[in-house]
C-alpha positions as a printed Julia matrix, in Angstrom:
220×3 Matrix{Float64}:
  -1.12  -28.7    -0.5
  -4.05  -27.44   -1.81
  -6.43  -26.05    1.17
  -9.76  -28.34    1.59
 -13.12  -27.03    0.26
 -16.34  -27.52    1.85
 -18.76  -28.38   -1.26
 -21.72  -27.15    1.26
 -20.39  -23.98    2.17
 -20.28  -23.6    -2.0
 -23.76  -24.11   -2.57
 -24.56  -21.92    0.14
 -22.38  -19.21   -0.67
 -23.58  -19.02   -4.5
 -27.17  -18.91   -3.01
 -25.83  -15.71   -0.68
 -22.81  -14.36    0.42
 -22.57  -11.7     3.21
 -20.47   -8.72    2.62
 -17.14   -8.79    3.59
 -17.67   -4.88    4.51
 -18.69   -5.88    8.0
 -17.03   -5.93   11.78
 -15.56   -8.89   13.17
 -16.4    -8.91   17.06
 -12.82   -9.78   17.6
 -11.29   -5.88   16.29
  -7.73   -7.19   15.84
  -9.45   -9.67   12.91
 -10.73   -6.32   11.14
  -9.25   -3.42    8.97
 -10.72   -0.07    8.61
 -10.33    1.76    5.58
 -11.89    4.69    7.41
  -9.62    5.54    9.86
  -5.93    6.63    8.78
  -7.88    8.2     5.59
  -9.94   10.17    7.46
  -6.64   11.67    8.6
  -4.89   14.41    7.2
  -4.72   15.79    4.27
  -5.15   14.81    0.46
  -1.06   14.86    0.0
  -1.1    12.77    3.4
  -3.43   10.15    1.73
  -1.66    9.35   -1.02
   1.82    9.03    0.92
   0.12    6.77    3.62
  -1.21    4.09    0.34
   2.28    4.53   -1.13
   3.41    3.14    2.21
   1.12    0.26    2.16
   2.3    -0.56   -1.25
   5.76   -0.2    -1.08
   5.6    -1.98    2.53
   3.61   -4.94    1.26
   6.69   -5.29   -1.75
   9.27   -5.15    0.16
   7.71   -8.03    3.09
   7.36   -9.82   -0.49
  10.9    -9.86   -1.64
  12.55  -10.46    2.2
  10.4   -13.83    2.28
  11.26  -15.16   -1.45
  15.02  -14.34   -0.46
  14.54  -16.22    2.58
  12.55  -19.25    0.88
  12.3   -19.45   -3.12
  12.47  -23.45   -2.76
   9.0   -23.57   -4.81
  10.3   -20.8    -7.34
   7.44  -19.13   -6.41
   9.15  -15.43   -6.89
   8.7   -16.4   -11.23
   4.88  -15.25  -10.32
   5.07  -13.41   -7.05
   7.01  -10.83   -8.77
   4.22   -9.58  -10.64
   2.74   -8.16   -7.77
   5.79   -7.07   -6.43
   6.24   -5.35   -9.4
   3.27   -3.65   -9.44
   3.0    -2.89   -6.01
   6.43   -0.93   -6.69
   5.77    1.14   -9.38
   2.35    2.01   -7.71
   3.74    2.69   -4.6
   6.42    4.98   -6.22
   3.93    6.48   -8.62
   1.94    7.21   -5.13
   4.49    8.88   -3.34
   5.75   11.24   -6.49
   1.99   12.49   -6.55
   1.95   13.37   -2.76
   5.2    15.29   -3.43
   3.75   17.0    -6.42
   0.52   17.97   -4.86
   2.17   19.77   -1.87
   4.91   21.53   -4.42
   2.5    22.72   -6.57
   0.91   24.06   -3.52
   3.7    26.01   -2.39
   4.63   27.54   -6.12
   1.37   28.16   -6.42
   0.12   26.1    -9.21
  -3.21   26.94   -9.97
  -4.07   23.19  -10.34
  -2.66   22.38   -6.9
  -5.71   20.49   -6.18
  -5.23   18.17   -9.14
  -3.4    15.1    -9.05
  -1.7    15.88  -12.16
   0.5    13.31  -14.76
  -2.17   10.41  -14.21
  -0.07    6.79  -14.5
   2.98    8.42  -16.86
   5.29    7.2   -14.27
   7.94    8.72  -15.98
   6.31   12.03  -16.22
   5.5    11.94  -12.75
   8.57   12.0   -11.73
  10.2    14.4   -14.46
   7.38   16.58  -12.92
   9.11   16.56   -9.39
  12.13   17.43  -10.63
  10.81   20.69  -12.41
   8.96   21.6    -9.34
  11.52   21.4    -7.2
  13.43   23.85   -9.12
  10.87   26.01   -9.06
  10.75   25.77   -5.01
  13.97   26.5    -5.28
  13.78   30.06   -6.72
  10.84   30.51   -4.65
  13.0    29.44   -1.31
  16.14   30.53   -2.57
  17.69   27.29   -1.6
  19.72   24.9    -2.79
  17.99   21.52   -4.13
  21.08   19.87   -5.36
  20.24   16.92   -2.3
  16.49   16.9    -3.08
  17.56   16.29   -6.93
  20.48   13.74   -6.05
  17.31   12.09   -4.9
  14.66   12.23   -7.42
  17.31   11.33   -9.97
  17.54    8.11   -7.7
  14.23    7.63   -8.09
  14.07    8.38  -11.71
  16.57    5.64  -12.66
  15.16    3.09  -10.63
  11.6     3.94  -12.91
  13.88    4.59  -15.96
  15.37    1.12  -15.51
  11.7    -0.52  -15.83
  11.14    1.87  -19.26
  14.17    0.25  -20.83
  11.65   -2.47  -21.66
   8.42   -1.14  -21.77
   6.34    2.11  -21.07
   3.49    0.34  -20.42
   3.38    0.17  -16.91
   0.42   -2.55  -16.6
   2.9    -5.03  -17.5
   3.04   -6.3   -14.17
  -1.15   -6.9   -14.43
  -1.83   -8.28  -17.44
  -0.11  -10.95  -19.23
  -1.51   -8.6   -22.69
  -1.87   -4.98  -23.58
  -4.74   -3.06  -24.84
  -4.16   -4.18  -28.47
  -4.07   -7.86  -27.4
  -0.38   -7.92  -28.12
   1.99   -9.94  -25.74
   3.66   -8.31  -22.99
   7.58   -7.71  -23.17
   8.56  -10.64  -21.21
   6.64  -13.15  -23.68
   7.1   -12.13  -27.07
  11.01  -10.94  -26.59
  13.06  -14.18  -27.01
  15.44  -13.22  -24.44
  15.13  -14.54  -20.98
  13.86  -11.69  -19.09
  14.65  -12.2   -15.2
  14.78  -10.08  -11.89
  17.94  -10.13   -9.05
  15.44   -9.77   -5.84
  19.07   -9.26   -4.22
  19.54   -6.28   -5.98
  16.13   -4.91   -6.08
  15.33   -5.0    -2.35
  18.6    -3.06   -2.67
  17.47   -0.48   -4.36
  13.82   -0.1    -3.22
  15.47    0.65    0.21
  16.88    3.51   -0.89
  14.2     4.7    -3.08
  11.89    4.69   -0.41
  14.21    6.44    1.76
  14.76    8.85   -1.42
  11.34    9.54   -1.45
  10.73    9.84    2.8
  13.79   12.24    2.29
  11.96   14.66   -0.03
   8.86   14.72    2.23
  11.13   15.57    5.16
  13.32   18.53    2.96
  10.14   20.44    2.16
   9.28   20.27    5.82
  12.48   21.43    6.59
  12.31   24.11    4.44
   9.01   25.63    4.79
   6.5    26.65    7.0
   3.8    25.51    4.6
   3.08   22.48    5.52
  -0.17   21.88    3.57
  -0.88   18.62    1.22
């Protein structure tokens, strides 16, 4: 059922509307986007959205397992979707910022491979073979991981490298997205996806945790 609408509280809001940027007296009703960002380091930042992201997805897919009665995952998965690959694409770029860091990059401060997904994470692989002549240690479990991680995002290139799909029902040429102009059903398992985000997200927890392990540079 459709939630009721106060026709007053339309005219008046059209007329003005107070900023949602604003406290709420009672604190637990607000949410600070100062605070944990304000913490840390730039490396820190972008693994602490990637959290938010990839928290919010996976809330997502436990409740449409519980309760799809409506078949309301057919359009909830969009921003599943995209919460996903933008949490992932989120956590490869705090990884990459603090490797490049430690190899010395000189563009260490850059967050480097924009939204090439795929490139991203081709990019972690690469630089953690180059820790690994700089450490002299083995990264066979830090790749075991990012090739995890790679397939997962490899899986989603099988249909398209345009990684908006999950925004826009069109690309930038005004040219249907792969799920409407392919005549094949296209359709998710949420079984087997919160399967796999699990471990991706561990995957990429684990990385963060093996370059702490490993180093005594711990900067981001």
């Amino acid at each position: 059922m459709s939630e009721t609408i106060d026709y007053k509280t339309i005219q008046e809001l059209a007329q003005n509307m107070e900023s949602c940027f604003s406290f709420n007296p009672d604190d637990s009703k607000n949410a600070y986007l100062t605070w944990r960002m304000r913490n840390g380091d730039t490396s820190g930042r972008f693994k602490m959205l990637s959290g938010g992201y990839l928290e919010i997805a996976q809330k997502e897919i436990k409740e449409l397992l519980v309760d799809n009665s409506a078949r309301q995952a057919d359009i909830y998965i969009f921003p599943i979707l995209f919460d996903l690959v933008h949490g992932i694409e989120l956590g490869l770029k705090s990884l990459n910022y603090r490797l490049r860091h430690i190899v010395g990059e000189q563009d260490a401060n850059i967050s480097c491979g924009g939204h090439k997904i795929q490139k991203i994470s081709t990019d972690t692989k690469k630089l953690f073979f180059r820790f690994e002549k700089l450490k002299k240690l083995n990264v066979e479990q830090p790749i075991t991981a990012t090739k995890l991680i790679c397939n997962f995002i490899n899986n989603i290139y099988k249909h398209t490298d345009n990684m908006s799909f999950a925004r826009y029902p069109l690309d930038s040429h005004g040219k249907d997205m792969f799920y409407i102009k392919d005549d094949k059903i296209i359709v998710i398992d949420l079984d087997m996806l919160q399967a796999q985000v699990k471990y991706v997200i561990r995957m990429l927890d684990f990385l963060d945790e093996f370059i702490d392990r490993t180093t005594e540079d711990y900067s981001r």
